[in-house]
N, CA, C and O atoms as CSV, one atom per row, in Angstrom:
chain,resi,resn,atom,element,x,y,z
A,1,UNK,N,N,-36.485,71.610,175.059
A,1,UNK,CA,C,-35.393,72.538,175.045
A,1,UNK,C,C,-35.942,73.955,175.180
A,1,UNK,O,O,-35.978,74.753,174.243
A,2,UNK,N,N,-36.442,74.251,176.639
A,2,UNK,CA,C,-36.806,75.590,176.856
A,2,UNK,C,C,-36.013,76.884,176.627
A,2,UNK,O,O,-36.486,78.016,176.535
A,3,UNK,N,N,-35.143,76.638,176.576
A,3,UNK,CA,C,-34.535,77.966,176.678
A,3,UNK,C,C,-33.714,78.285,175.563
A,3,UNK,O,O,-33.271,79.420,175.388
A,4,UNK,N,N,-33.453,77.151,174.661
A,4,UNK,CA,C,-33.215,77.346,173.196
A,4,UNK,C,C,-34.162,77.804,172.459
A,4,UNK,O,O,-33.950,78.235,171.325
A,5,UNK,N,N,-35.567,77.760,173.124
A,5,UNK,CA,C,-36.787,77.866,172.297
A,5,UNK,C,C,-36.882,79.456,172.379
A,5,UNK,O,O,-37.047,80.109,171.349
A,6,UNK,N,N,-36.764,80.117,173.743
A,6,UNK,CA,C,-36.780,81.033,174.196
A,6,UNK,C,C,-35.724,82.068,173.448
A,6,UNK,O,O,-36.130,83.158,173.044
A,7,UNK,N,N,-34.571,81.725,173.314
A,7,UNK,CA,C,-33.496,82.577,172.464
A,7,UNK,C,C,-34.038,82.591,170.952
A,7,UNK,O,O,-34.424,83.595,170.355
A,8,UNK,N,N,-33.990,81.264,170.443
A,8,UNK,CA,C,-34.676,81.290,168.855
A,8,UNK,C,C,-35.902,82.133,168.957
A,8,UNK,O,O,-36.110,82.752,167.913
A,9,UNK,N,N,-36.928,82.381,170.065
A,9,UNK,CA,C,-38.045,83.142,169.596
A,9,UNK,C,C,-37.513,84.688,169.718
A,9,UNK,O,O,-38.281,85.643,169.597
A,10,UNK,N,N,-36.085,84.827,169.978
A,10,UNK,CA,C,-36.161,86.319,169.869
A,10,UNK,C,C,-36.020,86.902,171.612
A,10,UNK,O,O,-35.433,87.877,172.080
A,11,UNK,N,N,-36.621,86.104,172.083
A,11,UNK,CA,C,-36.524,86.614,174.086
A,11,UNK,C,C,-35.239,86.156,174.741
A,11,UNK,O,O,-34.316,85.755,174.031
A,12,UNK,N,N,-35.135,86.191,176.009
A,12,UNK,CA,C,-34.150,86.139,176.720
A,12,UNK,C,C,-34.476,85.201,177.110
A,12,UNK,O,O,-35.695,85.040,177.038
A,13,UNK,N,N,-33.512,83.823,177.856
A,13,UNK,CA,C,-33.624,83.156,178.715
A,13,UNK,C,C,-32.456,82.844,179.391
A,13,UNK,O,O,-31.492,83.567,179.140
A,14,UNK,N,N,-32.269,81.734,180.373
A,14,UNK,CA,C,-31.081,81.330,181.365
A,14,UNK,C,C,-29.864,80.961,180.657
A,14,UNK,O,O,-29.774,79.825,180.190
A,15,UNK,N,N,-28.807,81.899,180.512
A,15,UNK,CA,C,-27.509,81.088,179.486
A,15,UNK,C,C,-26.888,79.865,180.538
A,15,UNK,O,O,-26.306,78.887,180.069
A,16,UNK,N,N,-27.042,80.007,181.682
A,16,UNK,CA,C,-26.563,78.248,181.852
A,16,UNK,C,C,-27.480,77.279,181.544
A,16,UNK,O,O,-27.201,76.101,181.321
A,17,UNK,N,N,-28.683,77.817,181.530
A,17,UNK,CA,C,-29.519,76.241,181.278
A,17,UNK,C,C,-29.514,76.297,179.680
A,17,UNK,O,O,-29.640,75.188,179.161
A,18,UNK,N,N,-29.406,77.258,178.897
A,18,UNK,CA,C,-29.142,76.981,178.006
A,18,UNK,C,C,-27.702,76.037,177.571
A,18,UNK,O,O,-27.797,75.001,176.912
A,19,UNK,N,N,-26.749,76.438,177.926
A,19,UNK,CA,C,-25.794,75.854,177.855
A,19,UNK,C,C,-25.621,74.567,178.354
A,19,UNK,O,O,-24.554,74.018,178.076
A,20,UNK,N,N,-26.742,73.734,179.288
A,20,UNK,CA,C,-26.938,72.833,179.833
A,20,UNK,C,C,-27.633,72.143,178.691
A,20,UNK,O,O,-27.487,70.921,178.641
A,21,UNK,N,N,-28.370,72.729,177.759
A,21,UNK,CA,C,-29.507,72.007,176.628
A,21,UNK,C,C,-28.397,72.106,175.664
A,21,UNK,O,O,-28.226,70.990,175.174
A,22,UNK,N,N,-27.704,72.830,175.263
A,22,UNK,CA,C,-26.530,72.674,174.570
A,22,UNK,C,C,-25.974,71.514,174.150
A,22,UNK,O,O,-25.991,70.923,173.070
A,23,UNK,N,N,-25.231,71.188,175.725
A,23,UNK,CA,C,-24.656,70.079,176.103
A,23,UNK,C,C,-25.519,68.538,175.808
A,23,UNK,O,O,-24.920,67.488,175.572
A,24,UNK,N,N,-26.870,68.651,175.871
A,24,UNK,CA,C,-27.509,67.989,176.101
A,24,UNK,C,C,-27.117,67.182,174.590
A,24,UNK,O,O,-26.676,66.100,174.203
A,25,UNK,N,N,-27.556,68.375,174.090
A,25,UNK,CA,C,-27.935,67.985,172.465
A,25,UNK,C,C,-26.378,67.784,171.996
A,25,UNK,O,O,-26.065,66.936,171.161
A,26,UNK,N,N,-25.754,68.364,172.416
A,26,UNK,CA,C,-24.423,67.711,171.517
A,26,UNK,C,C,-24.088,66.627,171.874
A,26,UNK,O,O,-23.602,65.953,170.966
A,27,UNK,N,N,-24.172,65.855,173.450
A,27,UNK,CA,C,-24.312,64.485,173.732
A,27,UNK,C,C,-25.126,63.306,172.689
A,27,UNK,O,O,-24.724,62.255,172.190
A,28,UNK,N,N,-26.543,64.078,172.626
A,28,UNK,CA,C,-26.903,63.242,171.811
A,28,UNK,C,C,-26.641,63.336,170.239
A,28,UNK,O,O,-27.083,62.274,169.800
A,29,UNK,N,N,-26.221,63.962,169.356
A,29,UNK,CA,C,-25.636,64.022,168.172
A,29,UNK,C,C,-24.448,63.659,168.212
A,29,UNK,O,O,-23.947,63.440,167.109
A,30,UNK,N,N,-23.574,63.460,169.418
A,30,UNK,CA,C,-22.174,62.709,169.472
A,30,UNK,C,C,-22.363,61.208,169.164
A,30,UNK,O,O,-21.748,60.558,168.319
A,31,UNK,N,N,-23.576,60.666,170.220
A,31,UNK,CA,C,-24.054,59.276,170.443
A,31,UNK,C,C,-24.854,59.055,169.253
A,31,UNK,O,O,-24.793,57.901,168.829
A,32,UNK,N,N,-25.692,59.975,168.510
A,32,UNK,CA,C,-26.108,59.288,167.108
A,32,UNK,C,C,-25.297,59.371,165.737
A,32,UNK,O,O,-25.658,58.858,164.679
A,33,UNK,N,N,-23.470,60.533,166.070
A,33,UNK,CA,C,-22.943,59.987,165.185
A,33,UNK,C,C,-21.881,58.898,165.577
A,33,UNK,O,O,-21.365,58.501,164.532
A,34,UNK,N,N,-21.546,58.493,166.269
A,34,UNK,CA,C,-21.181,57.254,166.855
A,34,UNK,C,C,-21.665,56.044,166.400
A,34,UNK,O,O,-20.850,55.182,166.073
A,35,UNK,N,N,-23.438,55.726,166.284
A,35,UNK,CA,C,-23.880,55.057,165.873
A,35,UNK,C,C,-24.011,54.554,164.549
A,35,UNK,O,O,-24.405,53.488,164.076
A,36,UNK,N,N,-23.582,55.592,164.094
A,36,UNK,CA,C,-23.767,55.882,162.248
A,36,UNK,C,C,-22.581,55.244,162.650
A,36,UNK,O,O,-22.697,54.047,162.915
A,37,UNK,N,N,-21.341,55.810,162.773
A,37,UNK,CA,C,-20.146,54.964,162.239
A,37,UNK,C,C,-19.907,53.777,162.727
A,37,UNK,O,O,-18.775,53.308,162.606
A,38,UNK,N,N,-20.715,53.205,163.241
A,38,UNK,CA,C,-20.604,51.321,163.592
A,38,UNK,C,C,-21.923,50.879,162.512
A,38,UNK,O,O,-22.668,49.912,162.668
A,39,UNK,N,N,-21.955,51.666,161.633
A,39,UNK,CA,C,-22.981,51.033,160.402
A,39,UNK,C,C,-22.627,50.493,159.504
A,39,UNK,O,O,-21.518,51.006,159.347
A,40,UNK,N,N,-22.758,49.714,158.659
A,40,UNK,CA,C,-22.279,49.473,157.369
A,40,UNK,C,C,-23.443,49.720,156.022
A,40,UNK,O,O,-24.550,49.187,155.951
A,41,UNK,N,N,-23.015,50.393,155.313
A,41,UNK,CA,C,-23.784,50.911,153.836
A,41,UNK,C,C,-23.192,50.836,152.505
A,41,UNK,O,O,-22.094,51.245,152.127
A,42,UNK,N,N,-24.273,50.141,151.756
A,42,UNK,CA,C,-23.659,49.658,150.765
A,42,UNK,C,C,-24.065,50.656,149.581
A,42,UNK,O,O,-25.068,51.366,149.658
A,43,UNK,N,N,-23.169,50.652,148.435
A,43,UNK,CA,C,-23.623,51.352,147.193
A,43,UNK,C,C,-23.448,50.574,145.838
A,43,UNK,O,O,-22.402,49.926,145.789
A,44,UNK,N,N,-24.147,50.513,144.879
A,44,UNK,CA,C,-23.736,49.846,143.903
A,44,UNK,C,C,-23.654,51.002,142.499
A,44,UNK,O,O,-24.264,52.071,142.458
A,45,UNK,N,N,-22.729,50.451,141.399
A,45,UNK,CA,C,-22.840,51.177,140.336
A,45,UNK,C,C,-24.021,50.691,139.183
A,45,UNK,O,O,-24.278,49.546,138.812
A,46,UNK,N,N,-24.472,51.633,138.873
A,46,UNK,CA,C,-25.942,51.819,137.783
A,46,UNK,C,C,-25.397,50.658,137.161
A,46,UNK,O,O,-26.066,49.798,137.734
A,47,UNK,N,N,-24.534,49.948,136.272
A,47,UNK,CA,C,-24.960,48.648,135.621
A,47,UNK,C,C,-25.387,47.519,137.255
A,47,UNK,O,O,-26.303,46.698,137.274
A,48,UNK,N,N,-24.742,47.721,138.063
A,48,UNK,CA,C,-24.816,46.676,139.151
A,48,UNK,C,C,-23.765,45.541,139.224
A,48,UNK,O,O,-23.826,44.500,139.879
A,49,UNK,N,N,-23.125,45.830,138.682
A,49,UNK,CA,C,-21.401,45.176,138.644
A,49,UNK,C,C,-20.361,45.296,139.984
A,49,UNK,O,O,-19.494,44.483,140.305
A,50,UNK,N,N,-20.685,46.440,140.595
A,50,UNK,CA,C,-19.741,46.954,141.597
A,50,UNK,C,C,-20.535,47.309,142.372
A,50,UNK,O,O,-21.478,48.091,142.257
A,51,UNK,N,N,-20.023,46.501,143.536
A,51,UNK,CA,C,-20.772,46.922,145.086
A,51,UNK,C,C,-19.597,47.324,146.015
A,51,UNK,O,O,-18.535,46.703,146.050
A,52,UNK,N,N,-19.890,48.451,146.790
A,52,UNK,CA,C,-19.268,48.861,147.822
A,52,UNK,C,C,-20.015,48.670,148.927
A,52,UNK,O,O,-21.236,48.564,149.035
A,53,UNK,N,N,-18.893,48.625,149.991
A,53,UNK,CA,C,-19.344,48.548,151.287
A,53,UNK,C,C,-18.382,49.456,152.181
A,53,UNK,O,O,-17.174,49.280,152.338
A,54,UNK,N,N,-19.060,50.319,152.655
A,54,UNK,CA,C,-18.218,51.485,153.216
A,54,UNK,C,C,-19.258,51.367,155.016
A,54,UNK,O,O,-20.266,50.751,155.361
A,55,UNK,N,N,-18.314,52.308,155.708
A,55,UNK,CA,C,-18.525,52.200,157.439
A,55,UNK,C,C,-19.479,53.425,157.517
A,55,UNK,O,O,-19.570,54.137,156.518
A,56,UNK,N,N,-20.024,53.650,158.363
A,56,UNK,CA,C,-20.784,55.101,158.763
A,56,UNK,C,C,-19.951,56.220,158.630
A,56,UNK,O,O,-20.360,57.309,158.227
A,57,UNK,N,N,-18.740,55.974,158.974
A,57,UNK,CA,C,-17.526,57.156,159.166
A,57,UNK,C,C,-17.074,57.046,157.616
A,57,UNK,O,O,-15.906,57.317,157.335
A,58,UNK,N,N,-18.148,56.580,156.423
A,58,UNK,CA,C,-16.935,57.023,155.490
A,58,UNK,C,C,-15.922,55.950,154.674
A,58,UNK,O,O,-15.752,55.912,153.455
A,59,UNK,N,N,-15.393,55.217,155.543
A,59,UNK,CA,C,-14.231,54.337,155.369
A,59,UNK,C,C,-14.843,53.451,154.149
A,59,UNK,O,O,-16.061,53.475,153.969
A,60,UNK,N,N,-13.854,52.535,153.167
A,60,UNK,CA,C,-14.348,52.004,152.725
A,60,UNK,C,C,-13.759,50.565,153.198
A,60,UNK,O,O,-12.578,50.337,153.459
A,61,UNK,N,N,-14.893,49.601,153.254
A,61,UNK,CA,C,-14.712,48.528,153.990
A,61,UNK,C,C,-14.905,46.982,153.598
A,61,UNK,O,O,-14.891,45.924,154.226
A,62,UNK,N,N,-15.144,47.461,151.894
A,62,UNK,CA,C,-15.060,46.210,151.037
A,62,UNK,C,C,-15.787,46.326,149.425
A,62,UNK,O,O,-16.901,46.846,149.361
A,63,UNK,N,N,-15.313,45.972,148.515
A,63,UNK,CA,C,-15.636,46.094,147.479
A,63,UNK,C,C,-16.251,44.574,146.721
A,63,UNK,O,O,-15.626,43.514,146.772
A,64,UNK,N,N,-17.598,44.748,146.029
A,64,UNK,CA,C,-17.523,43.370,145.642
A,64,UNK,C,C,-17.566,43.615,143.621
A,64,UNK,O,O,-17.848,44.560,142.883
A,65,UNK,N,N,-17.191,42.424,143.446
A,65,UNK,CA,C,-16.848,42.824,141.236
A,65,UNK,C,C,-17.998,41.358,140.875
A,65,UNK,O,O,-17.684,40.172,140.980
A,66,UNK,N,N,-19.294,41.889,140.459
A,66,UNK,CA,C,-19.496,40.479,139.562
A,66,UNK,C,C,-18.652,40.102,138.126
A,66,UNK,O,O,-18.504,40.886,137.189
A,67,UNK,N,N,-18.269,39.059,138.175
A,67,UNK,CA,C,-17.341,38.511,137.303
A,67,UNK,C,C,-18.236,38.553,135.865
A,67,UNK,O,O,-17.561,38.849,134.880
A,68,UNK,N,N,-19.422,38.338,135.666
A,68,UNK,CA,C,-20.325,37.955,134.515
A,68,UNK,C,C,-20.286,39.580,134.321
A,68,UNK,O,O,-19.821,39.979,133.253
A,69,UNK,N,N,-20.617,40.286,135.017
A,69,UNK,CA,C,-20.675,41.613,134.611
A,69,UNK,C,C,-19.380,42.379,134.147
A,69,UNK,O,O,-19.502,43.286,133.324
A,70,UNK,N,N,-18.057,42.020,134.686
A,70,UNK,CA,C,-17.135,42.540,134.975
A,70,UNK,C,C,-16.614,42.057,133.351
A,70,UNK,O,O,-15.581,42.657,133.053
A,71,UNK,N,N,-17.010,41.291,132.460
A,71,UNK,CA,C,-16.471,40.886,131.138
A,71,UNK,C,C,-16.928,41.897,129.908
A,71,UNK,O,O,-16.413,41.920,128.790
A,72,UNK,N,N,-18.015,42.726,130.376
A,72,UNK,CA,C,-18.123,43.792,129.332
A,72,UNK,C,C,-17.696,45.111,129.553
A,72,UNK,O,O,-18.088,46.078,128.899
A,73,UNK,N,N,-16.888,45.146,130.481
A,73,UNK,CA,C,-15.939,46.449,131.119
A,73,UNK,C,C,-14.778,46.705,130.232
A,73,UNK,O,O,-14.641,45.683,129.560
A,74,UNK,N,N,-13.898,47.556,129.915
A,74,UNK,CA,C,-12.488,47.692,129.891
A,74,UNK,C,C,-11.896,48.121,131.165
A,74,UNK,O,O,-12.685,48.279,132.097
A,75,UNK,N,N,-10.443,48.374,131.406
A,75,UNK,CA,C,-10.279,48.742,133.119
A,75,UNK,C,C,-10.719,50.276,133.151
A,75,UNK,O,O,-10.907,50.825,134.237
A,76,UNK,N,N,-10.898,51.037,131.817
A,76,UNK,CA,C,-11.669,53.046,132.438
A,76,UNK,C,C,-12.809,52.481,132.964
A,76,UNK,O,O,-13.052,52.728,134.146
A,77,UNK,N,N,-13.713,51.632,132.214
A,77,UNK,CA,C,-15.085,51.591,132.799
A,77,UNK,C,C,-15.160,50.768,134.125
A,77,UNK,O,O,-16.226,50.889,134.729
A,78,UNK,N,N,-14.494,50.191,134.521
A,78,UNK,CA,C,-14.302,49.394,136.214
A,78,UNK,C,C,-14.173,50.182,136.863
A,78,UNK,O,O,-14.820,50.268,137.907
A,79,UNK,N,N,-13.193,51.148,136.448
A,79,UNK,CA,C,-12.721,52.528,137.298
A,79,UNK,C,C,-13.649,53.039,137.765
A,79,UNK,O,O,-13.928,53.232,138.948
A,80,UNK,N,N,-14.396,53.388,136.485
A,80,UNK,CA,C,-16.272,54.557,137.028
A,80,UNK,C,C,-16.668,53.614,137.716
A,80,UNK,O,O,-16.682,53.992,138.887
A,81,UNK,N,N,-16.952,52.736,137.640
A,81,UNK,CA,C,-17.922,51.901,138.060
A,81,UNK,C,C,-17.346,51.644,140.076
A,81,UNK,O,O,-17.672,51.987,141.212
A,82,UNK,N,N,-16.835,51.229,139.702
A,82,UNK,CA,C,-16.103,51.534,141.263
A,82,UNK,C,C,-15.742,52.703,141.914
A,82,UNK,O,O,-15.464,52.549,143.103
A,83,UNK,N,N,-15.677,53.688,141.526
A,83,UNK,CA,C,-15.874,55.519,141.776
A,83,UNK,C,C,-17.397,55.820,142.064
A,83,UNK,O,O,-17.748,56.570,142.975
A,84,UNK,N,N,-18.334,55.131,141.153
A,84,UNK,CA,C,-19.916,55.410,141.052
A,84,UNK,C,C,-20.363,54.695,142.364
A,84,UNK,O,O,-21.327,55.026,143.053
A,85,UNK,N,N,-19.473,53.621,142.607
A,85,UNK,CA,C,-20.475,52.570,143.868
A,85,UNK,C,C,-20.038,52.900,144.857
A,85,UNK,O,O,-20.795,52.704,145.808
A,86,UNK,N,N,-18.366,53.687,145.268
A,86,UNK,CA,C,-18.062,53.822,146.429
A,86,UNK,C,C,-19.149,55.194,146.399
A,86,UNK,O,O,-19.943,55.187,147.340
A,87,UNK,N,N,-19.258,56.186,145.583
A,87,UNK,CA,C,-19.880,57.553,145.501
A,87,UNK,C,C,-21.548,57.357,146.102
A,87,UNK,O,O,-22.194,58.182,146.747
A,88,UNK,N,N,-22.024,55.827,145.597
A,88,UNK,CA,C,-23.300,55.746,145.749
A,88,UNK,C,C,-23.497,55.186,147.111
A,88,UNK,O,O,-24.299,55.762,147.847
A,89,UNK,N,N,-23.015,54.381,147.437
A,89,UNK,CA,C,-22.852,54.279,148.904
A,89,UNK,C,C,-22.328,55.515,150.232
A,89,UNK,O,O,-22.720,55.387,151.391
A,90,UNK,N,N,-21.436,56.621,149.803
A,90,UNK,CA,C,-21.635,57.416,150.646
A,90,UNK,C,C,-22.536,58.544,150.251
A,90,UNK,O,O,-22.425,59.649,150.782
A,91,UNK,N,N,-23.685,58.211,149.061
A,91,UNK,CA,C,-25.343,59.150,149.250
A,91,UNK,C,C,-25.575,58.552,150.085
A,91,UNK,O,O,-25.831,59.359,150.979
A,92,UNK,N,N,-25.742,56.934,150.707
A,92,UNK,CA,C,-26.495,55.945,150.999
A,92,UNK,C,C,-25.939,56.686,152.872
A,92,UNK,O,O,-26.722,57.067,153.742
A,93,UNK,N,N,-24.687,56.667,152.939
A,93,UNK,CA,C,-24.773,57.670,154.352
A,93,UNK,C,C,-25.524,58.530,154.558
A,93,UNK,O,O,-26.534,58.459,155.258
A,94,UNK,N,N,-25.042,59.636,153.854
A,94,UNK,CA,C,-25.511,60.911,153.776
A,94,UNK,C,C,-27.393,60.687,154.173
A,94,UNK,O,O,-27.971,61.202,155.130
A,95,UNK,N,N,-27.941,59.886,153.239
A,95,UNK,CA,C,-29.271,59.803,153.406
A,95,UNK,C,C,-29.793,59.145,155.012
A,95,UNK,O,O,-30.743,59.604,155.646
A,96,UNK,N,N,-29.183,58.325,155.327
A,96,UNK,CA,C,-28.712,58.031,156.503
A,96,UNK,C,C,-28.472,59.079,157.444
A,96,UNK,O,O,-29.304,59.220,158.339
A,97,UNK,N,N,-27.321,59.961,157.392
A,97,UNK,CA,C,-27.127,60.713,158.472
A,97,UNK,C,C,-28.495,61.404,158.743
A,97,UNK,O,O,-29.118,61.606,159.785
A,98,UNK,N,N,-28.806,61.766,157.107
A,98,UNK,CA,C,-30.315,63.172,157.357
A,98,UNK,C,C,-30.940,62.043,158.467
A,98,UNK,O,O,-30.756,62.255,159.666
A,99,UNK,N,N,-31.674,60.856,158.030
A,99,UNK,CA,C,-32.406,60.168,158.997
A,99,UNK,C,C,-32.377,59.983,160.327
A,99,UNK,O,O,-33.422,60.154,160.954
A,100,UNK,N,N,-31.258,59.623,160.961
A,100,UNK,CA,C,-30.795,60.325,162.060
A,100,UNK,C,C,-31.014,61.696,162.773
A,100,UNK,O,O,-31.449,61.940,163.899
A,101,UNK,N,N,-30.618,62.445,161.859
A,101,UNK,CA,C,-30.472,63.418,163.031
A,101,UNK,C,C,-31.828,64.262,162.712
A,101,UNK,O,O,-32.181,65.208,163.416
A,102,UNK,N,N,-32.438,63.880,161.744
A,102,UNK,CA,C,-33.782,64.765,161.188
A,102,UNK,C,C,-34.541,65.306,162.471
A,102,UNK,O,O,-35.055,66.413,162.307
A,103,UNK,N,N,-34.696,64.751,163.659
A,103,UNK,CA,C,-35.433,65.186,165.390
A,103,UNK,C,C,-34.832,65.714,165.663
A,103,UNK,O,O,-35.433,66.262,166.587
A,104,UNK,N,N,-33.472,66.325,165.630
A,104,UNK,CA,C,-32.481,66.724,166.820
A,104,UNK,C,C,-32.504,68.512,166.278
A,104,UNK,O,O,-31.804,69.269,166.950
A,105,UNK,N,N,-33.090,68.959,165.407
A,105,UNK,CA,C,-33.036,70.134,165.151
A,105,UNK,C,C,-34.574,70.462,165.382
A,105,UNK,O,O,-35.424,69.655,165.004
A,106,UNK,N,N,-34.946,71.717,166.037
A,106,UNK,CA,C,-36.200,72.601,165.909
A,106,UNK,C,C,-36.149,73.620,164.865
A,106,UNK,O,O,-35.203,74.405,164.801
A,107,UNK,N,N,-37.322,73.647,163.878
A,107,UNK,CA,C,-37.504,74.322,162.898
A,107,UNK,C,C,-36.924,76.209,163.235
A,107,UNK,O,O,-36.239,77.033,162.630
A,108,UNK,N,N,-37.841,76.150,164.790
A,108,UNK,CA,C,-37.607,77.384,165.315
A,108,UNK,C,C,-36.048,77.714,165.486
A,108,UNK,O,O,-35.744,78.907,165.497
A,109,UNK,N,N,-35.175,76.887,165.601
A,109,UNK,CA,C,-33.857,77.105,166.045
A,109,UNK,C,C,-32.825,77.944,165.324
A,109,UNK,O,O,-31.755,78.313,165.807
A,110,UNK,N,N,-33.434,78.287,163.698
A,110,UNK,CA,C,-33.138,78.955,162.530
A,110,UNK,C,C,-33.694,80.201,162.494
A,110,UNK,O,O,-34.875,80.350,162.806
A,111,UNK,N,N,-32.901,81.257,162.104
A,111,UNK,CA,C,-34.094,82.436,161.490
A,111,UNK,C,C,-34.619,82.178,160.254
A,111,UNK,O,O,-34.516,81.112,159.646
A,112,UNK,N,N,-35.030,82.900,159.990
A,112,UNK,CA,C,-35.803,82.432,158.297
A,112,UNK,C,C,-34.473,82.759,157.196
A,112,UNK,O,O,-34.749,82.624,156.004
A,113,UNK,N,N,-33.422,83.071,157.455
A,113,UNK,CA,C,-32.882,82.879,156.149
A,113,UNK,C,C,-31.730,82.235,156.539
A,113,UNK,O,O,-30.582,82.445,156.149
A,114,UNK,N,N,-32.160,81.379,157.397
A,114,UNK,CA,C,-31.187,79.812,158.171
A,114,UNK,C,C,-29.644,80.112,158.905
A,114,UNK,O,O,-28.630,79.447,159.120
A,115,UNK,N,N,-30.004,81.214,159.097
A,115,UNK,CA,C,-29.412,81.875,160.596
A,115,UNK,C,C,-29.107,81.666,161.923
A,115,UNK,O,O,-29.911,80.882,162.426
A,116,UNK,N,N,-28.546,81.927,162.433
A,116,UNK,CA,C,-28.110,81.437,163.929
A,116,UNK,C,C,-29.094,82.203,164.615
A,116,UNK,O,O,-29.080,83.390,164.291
A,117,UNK,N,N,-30.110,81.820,165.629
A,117,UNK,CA,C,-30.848,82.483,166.287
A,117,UNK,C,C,-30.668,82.975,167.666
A,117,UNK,O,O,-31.383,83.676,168.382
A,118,UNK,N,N,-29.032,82.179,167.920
A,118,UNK,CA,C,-28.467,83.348,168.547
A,118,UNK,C,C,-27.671,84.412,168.653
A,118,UNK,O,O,-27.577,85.067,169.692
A,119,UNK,N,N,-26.798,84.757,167.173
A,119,UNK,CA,C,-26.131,85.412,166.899
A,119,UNK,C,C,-26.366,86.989,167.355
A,119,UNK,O,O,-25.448,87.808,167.408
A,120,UNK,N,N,-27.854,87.300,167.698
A,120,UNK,CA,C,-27.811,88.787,167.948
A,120,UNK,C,C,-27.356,89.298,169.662
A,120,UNK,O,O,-26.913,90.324,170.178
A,121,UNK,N,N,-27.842,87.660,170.219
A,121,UNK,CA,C,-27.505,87.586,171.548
A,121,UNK,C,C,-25.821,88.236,171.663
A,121,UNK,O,O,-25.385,89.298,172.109
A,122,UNK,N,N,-25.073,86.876,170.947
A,122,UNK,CA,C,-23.624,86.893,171.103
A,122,UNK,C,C,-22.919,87.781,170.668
A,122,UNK,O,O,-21.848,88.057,171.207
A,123,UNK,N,N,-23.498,88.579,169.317
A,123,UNK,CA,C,-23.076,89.912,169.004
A,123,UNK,C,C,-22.998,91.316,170.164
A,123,UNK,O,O,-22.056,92.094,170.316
A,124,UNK,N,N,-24.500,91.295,170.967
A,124,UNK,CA,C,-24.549,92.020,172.076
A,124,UNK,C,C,-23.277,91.962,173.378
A,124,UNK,O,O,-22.563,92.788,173.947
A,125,UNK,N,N,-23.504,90.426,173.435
A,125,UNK,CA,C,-22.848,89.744,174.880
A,125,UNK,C,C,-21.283,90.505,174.524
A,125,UNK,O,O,-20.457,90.859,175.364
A,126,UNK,N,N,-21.186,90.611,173.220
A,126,UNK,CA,C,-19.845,90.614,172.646
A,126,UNK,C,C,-19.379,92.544,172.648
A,126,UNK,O,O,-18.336,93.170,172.835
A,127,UNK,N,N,-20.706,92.885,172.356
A,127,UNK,CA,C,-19.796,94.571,172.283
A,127,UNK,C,C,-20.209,95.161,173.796
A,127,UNK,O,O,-19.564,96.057,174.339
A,128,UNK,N,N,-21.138,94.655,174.268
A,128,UNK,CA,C,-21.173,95.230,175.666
A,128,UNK,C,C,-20.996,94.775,177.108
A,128,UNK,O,O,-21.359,95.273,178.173
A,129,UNK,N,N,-20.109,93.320,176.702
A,129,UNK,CA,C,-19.478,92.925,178.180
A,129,UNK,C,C,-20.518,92.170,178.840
A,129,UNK,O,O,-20.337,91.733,179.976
């Protein structure tokens, strides 16, 4: 990504080919979150009583109750417990998504206080036409 590299370092480069690497990259973060949501991820609650099964997108897509476990519950504590496993299963995305997309960003692409590194461009482009 030359010319993203080129703006993040502060220089000028081609705004269509940039906008061409743009494109590029949002193709591929479309197609790797696409992929995430044909996933399935599971979470369970800290006793291990309640398992969820939720989609990449989130959804939740099945719950399981061990019965042996499920006899030292009252229904508040099923509640957490099923709040904790759907909750722990979408970390179990989340940790997921980071994995994914962890390549698709350049360190350089940030300023140092995690800034848009082209904002001074678009600020310019913006007051002087």
């Amino acid at each position: 990504m030359k010319e993203i590299n080129a703006f993040a370092e502060g220089g000028e480069g081609d705004v269509g080919r940039l906008v061409r690497e743009i494109n590029e990259w949002t193709g591929t973060l479309t197609r790797t979150l696409n992929d995430l949501a044909h996933e399935q991820l599971d979470g369970t609650d800290e006793r291990g009583v309640v398992r969820a099964r939720i989609s990449g997108a989130g959804r939740l897509l099945g719950l399981t109750i061990d019965s042996r476990g499920l006899r030292d519950l009252d229904h508040v504590q099923l509640a957490e417990a099923v709040k904790e496993a759907i909750g722990a299963a979408h970390g179990t995305m989340g940790d997921r998504l980071t994995e994914l997309t962890a390549g698709l960003v350049d360190p350089r692409w940030t300023t140092p206080d995690g800034g848009d590194p082209l904002a001074s461009h678009i600020q310019r482009v913006l007051r002087e036409g």
